[in-house]
C-alpha positions in Angstrom: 16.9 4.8 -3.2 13.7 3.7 -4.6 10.3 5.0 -5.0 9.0 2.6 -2.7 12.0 4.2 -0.2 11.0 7.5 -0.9 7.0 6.9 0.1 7.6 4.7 3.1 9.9 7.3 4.4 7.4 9.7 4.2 4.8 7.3 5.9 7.2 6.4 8.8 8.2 10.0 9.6 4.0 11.1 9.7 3.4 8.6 11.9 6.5 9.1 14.1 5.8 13.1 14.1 2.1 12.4 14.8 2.8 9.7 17.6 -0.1 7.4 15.5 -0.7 5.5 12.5 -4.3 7.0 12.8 -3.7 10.3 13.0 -1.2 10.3 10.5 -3.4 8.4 8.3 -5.8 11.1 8.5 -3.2 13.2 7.4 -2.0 11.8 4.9 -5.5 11.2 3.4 -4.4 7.5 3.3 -5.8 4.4 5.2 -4.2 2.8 8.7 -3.6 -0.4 7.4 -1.6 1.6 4.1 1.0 3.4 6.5 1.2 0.2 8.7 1.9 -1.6 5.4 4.4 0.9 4.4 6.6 1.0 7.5 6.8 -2.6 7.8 7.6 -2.5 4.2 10.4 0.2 5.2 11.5 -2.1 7.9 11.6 -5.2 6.3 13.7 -4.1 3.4 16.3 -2.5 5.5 15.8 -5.5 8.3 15.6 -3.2 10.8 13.3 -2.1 13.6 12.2 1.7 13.4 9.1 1.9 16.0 8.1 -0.3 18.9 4.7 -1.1 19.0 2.4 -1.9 21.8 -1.4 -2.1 21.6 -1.3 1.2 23.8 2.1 3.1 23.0 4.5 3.9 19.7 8.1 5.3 20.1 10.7 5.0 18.5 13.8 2.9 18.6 17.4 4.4 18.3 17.3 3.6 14.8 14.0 5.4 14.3 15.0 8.3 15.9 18.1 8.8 13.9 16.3 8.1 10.9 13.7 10.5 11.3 16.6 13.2 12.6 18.0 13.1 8.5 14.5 12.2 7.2 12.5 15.3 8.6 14.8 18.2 7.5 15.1 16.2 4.3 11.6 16.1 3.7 10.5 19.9 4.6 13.9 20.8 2.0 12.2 19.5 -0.8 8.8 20.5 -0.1 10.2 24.1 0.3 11.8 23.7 -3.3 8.6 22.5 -4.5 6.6 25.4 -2.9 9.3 27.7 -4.8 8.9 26.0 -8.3 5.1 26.7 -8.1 5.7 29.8 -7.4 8.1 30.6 -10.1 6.1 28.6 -12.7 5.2 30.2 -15.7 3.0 28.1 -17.7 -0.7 28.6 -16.8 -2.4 26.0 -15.1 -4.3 23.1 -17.1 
C-alpha cells in the first residue's frame, strides 16, 4: 500500500460516512475539489468504481460498500493506537 493509498482511503471513507464531498471536506479541514481529487485518484489506480455520482445523490457501489466495511474499523483501530501512544508518551511536548 502506498501513502497515496493510505490518504485516499481516508478521503473516500469521510465522504462515504458523511454522504458529501462537502461536508467531509469541512471535516477534514481540506478543500472539495482535494477529496474529489483523491477518490478518483483511489478509483483510478484500482480501476474500479467506489461511489456513483449524480448532481443530486452519492452512494455507494457494492465495491464501495465493501471497501468501506474493512476500511472503517481499520481506520478507528489505528487512531485508537495513536490516542494510546499519546497517552503513554513520556517525552514532554516541544
Amino acid at each position: 500500500m502506498s501513502r497515496d493509498d493510505l490518504a485516499d482511503l481516508v478521503a473516500f471513507a469521510a465522504v462515504a460516512e458523511m454522504g458529501s464531498f462537502t461536508k467531509a471536506a469541512s471535516r477534514l479541514g481540506v478543500s472539495q475539489s482535494a477529496l474529489t481529487r483523491a477518490v478518483q485518484q483511489l478509483e483510478g489506480r484500482h480501476q474500479i468504481l467506489l461511489l456513483e455520482r449524480t448532481t443530486r445523490r452519492l452512494s455507494l457501489t457494492p465495491a464501495g460498500e465493501a471497501l468501506l466495511d474493512v476500511v472503517r474499523p481499520a481506520l478507528q483501530t489505528i487512531q485508537n493506537q495513536l490516542a494510546l501512544l499519546e497517552s503513554q508518551r513520556e517525552l514532554p511536548s516541544p
